[in-house]
N, C-alpha and C positions, 0 to 999 in steps of 0.2 A: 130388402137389402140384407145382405148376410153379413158379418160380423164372424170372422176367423177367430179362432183365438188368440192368434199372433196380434191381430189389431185389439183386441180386449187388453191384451196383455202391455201394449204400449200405450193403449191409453192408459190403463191404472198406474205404468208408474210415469207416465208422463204427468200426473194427477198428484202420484206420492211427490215429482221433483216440485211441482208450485206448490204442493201446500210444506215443504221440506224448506224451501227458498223463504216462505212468508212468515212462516213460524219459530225461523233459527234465530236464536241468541244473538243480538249484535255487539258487538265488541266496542266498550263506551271508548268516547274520542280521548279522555284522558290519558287513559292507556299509551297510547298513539305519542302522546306529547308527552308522558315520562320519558319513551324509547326514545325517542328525539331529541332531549334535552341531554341522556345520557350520552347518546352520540356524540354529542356536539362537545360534552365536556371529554371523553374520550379523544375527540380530534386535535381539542387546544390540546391536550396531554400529549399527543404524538408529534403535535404541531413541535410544541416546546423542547421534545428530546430530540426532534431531527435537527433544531436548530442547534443544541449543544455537540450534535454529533457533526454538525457540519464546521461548525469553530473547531473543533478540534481535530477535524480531518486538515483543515485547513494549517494550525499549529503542525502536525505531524508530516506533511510536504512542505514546512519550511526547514524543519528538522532534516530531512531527507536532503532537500536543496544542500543545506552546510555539510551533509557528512558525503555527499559527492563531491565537493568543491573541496573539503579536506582529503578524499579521497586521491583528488585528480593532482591536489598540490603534490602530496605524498607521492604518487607517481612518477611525478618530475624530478622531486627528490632522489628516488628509486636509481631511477634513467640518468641523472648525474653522477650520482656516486661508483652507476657502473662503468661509465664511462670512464672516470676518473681509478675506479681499478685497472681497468683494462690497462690505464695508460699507465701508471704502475708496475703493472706486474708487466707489460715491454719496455720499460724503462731497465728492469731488474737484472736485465740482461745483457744490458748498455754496460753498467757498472763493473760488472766482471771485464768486458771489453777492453775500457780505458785502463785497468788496472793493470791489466797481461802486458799494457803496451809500456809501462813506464819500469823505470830504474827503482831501487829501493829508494831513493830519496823522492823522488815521485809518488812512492805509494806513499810513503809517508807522509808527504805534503796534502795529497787526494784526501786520505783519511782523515786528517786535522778537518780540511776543509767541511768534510763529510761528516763528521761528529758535531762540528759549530751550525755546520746547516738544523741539524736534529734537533739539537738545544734551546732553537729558536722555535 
């Protein structure tokens, strides 16, 4: 039986890897359960800030809730006031109207009228 070199050669390190496997260091279990306990204290640590993070997400979408609803009110406010210009400034043009139409004691009268309305 011949024996290549290729097969010499896998046997020896087939030979280096079990006696490499039975001879290596092993790594005491202590070890093992330092990194484990670090873990663990690590996780309550993130446990604990996600919980603060999420109370205060939670505070800042009720915040958001009141300055929409203070938004939305102000809006309406907005929406009336311009309504109530508009009707205004075509009002403004009414009062030139009835005035062209009256006598000098007319205007007269209009404007008292007009002056006591203001005052109030």
């Amino acid at each position: 039986m011949k024996l290549g070199l290729e097969k010499i050669v896998i046997i020896v390190l087939a030979i280096a890897l079990i006696f490499s496997l039975i001879l290596r260091p092993s790594k005491p279990i202590d070890m093992y359960e330092d990194e484990i306990n670090n873990l663990k204290e690590n996780n309550k640590n993130l446990i604990l800030s996600n919980d603060s993070l999420k109370s205060e997400n939670i505070k800042l979408t009720e915040e958001i809730k009141n300055i929409l609803i203070t938004i939305d009110s102000t809006q309406l406010v907005l929406d009336s006031n311009q309504r109530k210009i508009k009707d205004l400034e075509d009002a403004k043009g009414n009062i030139g109207n009835i005035v062209n139409k009256l006598n000098a004691n007319g205007v007269t009268r209009e404007l008292s009228e007009y002056l006591n309305r203001r005052k109030k």
